[in-house]
N, C-alpha and C positions, 0 to 999 in steps of 0.2 A: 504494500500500500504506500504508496507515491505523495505525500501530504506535508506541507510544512509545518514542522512543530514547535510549539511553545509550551514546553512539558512543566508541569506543576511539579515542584521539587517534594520528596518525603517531610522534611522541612518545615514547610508552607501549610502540606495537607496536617499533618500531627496538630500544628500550631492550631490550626481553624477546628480541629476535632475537640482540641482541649479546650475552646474557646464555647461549643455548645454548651448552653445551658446543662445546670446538673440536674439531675431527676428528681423532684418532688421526695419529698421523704417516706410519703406513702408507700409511691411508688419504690424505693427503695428498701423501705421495711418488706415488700411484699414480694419482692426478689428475693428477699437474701432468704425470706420462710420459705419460697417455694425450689429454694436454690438446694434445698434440705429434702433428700429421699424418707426421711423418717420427722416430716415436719409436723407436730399438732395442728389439726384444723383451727382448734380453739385461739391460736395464735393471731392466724388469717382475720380470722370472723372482729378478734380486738382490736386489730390494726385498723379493718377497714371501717368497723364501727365509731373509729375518732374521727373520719375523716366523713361529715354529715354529704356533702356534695356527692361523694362517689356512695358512696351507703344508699344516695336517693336513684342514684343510676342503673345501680346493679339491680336493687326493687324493681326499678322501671321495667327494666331489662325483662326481668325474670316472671315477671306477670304480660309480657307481649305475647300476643299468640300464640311464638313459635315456642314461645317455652311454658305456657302457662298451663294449668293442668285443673281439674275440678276445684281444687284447696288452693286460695291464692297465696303465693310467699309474703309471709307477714312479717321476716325476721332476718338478719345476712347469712345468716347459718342456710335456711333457704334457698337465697340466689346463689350461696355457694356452692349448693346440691346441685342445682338447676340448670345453672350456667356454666358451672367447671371451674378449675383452678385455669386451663392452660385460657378459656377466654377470661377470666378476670385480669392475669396478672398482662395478657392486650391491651387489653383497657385503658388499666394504669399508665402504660406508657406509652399509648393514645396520647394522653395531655402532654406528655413532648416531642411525638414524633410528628404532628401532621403540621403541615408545611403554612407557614406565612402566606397570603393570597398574592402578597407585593414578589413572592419568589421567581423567576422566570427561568421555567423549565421545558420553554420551545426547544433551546436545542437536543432534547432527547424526544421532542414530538408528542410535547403536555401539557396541559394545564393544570395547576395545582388541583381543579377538582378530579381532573382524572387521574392524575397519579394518588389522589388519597382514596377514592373509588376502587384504582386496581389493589391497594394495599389490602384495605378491609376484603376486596373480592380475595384475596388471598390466603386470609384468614377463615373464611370460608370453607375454602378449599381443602384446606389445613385440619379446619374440624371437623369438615366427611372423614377425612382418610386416618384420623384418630379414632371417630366415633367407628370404623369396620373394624378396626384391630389388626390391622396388617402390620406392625411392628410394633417396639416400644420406642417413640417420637419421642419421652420425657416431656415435662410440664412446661419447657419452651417454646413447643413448637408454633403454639399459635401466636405467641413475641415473635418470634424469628421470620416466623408467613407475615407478619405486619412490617416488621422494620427490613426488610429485604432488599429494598431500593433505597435503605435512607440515607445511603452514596450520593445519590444526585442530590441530595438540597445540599451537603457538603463539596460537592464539585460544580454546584451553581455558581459559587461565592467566587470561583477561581476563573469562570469561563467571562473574558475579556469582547467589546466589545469584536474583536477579528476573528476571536474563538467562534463567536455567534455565528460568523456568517458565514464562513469556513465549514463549521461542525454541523450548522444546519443543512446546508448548500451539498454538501458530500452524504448525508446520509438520503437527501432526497434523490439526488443521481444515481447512488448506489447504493437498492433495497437488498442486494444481495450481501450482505453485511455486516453481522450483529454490530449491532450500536457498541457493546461493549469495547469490539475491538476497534471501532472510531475512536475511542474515548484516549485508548491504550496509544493510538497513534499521534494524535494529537495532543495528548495530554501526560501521555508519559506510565497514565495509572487509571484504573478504572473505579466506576462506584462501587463495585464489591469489595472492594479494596479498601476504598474510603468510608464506605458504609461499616467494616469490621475496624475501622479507628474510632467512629463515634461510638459505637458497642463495648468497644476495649474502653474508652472516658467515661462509659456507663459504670462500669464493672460489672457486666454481664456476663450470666455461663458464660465458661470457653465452648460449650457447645452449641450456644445460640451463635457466639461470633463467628465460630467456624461455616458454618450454615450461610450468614449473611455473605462471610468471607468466597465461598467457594458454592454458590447458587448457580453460576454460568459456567462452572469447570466441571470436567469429567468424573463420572460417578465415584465416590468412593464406598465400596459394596459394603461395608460393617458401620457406615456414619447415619445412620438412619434419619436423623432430622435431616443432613444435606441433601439425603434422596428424597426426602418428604417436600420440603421446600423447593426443589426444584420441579415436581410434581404439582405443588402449589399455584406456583408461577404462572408454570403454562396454562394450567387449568384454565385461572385469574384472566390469561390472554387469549384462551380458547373461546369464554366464555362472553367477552367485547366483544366478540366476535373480527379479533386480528387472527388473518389464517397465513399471512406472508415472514413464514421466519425464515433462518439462514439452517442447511442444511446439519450445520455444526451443533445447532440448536436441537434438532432431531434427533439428533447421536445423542445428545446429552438427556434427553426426554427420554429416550429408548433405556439406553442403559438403566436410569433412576428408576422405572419401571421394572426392568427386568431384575434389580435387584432387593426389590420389595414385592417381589411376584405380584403384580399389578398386571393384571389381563386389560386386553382393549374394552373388554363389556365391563369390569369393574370402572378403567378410565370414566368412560362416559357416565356414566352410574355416578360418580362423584362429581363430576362437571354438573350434570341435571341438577342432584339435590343440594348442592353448595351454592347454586343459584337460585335458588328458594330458599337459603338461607340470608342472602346476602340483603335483603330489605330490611330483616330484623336489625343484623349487624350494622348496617349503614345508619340505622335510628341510634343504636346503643352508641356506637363511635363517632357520632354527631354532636 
């Protein structure tokens, strides 16, 4: 790829990683309980019960159709039944991950409502392939399906007015192309890359970062959330209905499948009902 570069130095990216807001306390209490394989619920339910705002969301949440059931949830203990640890602890850092409106994310071919649309569709997608049981995802998965792209609002900051017109202008002449590796040419480094710095300033699993880290790289057959989230992804992109990827992308879908024994009739089977989930979600992450 033939492109003139103005590559973002390791440097530059760390600095502006370190520079994101730090996560709410909440949200960081409710990491670090679910960061624990042998965590008390009772924990959870005390953390989120100080924090009246997200107490009233999860309610919300959990009395919505998609989750609501005869007996309505009166209590957090409830929505935590109802909803799951892996979408709560989404949630949480929902309130730092979704993108400023003033952000401008044309050059990856977005608008802030659509790249926060594909995130939650992702989350989605995330909670099908948990709710079958085709591996053990661990209680990140549905963090890692939200925060997956959150590279681009950290490579937003760096792409210069010639960036723009450059990075826009080349990926529209050439759909043959993952964006990612536009990124990597022009830039030196990709959002996966930069998305597992903001993760790493989180203090997030190492399994979540790994995941955000390596979403568009080749399957690694034992990392199960990376095959999950890569599964995600495309779903997320199946399901906007974008059917134009790069070949490279395929290989990488294929694999992630073939290594969580995911049949093409399961595939679509999670695409369907992760898309009937996705209105709930889009209210709760709203």
């Amino acid at each position: 790829m033939n492109v003139h570069q103005q590559p973002v130095s390791a440097a530059e990216l760390a600095k502006s990683a370190r520079s994101h807001p730090p996560l709410p306390r909440t949200t960081s209490q409710i990491i670090l309980i679910l960061g624990d394989p042998l965590f008390d619920v009772q924990d959870l339910i005390k953390v989120i019960t100080l924090d009246p705002t997200l107490t009233a969301n999860l309610l919300r949440a959990a009395n919505s159709a998609s989750y609501c059931t005869a007996r309505p949830a009166a209590s957090v203990g409830d929505a935590v039944v109802r909803l799951g640890t892996g979408t709560i602890m989404a949630y949480a850092l929902s309130v730092s991950a979704r993108p400023q409106p003033e952000v401008d994310l044309s050059p990856f071919g977005l608008t802030t409502e659509e790249y926060w649309r594909h995130c939650i569709a992702s989350v989605a997608a995330a909670e099908e392939l948990k709710s079958r049981g085709l591996a053990r995802f661990g209680s990140g998965f549905s963090a890692a399906a939200l925060l997956h792209d959150i590279g681009k609002l950290l490579l937003a900051q760096h792409l210069t007015p010639e960036h723009l017109g450059q990075f826009t202008a080349f990926c529209g002449n050439h759909p043959g192309h993952r964006t990612i590796d536009v990124e990597n040419a022009f830039l030196g480094v990709n959002h996966a890359i930069a998305g597992a710095l903001v993760a790493e300033n989180w203090n997030l699993p190492k399994d979540i970062v790994e995941a955000i880290r390596n979403h568009h790289d080749a399957s690694k057959w034992n990392a199960h959330m990376c095959n999950g989230v890569i599964l995600a992804n495309q779903i997320a992109i199946d399901n906007a209905g974008y059917s134009d990827f790069a070949f490279r992308d395929s290989e990488i879908v294929a694999d992630a499948m073939l290594a969580l024994s995911v049949e093409d009739e399961t595939y679509q089977a999670v695409a369907t009902a992760s898309n009937e989930r996705l209105d709930t979600l889009l209210e709760l992450f709203s």
